[in-house]
C-alpha positions in Angstrom: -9.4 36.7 -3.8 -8.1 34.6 -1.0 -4.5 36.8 0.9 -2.3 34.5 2.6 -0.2 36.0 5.2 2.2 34.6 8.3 1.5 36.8 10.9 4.2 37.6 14.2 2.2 35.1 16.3 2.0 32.0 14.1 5.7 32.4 13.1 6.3 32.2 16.8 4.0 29.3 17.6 4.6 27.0 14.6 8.4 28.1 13.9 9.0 26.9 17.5 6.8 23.5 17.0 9.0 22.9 13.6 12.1 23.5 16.2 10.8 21.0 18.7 10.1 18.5 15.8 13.8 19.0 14.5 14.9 17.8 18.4 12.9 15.2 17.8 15.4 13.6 14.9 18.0 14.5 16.8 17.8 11.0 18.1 19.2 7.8 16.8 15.6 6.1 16.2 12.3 7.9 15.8 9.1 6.1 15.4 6.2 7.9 13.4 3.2 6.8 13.9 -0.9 7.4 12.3 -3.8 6.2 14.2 -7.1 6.1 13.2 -10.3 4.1 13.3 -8.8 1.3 11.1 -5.8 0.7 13.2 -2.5 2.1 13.4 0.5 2.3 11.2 4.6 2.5 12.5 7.5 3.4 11.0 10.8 3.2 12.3 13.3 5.6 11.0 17.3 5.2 11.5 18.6 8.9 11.5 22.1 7.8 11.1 20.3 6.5 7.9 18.3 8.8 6.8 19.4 12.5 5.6 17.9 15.3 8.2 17.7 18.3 6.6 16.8 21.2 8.6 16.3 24.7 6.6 15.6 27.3 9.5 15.5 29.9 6.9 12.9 28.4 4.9 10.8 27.1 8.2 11.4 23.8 6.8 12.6 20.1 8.1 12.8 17.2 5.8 14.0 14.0 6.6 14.5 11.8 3.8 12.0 10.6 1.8 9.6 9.9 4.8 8.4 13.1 6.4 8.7 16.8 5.7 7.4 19.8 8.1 7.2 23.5 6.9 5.4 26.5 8.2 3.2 28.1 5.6 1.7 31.5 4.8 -2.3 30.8 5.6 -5.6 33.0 5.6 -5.9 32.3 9.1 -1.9 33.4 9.7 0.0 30.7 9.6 0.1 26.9 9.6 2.8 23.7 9.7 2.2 21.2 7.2 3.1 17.8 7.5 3.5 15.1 5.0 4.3 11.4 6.2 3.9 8.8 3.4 0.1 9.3 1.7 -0.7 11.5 5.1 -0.9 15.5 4.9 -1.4 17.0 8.2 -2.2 20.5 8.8 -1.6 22.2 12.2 -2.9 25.8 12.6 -2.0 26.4 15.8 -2.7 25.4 19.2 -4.9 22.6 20.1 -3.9 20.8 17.7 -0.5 19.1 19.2 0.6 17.4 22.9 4.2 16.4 24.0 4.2 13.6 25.6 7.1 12.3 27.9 7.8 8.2 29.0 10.4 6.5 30.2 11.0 5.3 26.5 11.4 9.1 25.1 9.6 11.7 24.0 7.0 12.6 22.0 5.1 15.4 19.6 1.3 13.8 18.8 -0.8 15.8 16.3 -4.6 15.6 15.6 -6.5 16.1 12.6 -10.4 15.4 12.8 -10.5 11.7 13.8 -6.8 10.6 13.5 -3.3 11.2 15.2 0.2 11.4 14.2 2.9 10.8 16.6 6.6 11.7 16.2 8.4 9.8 18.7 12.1 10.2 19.5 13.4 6.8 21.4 16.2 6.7 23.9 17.0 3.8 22.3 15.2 1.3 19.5 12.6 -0.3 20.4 12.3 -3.9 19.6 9.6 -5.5 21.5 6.2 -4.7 22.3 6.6 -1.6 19.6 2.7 -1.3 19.0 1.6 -2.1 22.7 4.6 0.6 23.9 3.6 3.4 21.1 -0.4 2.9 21.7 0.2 3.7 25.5 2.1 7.0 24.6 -0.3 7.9 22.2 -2.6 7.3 24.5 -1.0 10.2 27.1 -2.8 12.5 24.9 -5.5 10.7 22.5 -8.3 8.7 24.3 -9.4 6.0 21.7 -12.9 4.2 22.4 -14.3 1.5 19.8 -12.0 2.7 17.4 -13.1 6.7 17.5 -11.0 9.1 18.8 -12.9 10.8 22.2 -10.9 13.0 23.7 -7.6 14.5 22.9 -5.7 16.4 25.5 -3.2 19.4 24.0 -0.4 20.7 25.7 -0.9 24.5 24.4 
């Protein structure tokens, strides 16, 4: 029989990613993005729009309809799930994230086996050059090479 637990240290590693990630919508425009082999999906989303709803009791964030974060109970201790459209991500600690930092804004990117997610919070919107300018912060942390991910620097 499989226990699940959330041990001291993952509820101090992932409840302070979850924190970083509620900063994140604390800006007007925040781009998510998902890159993989095929290419790479954006979506734009207007928090003045779209209802943030941080539960810090319940290790939760949910914005919307679009994306939702919470830290979970695991075998291994702990982990943050993340659910963006059709995308679940899990994140069990570190090596598994990067922030990245441009003169656009900041960023959180998160890897799972050969794709990325990026939560990107904008200074302002960005209206041209949206894929060229969200590739290169990607890139900060995800080296891409004939469409497979090589190399992915974390920040923990």
């Amino acid at each position: 029989m499989a226990v699940s637990n959330l041990d001291m240290h993952a509820l101090f590693v992932l409840g302070d990613l979850r924190a970083k990630l509620v900063k994140q919508f604390q800006s007007r425009f925040v781009y998510i993005t998902e890159q993989n082999a095929e290419g790479i999906y954006i979506a734009e989303i207007d928090t003045e729009e779209a209802l943030v709803v941080d539960d810090k009791p319940g290790l939760k964030l949910k914005v919307g309809d679009h994306f939702s974060a919470s830290v979970l109970p695991s075998r291994e201790g702990g982990k943050l799930d993340i659910k963006f459209r059709e995308i679940k991500l899990t994140v069990y600690g570190l090596g598994d994230y990067a922030f990245v930092t441009t003169a656009d804004g900041h960023g959180i990117v998160f890897k799972e086996g050969h794709s990325v997610v990026m939560v990107f919070a904008a200074h302002q919107q960005l209206q041209e050059g949206l894929t060229k300018t969200l590739k290169a912060v990607t890139a900060k942390a995800a080296k891409w090479r004939k469409g497979e991910l090589v190399t992915f620097k974390a920040s923990e």
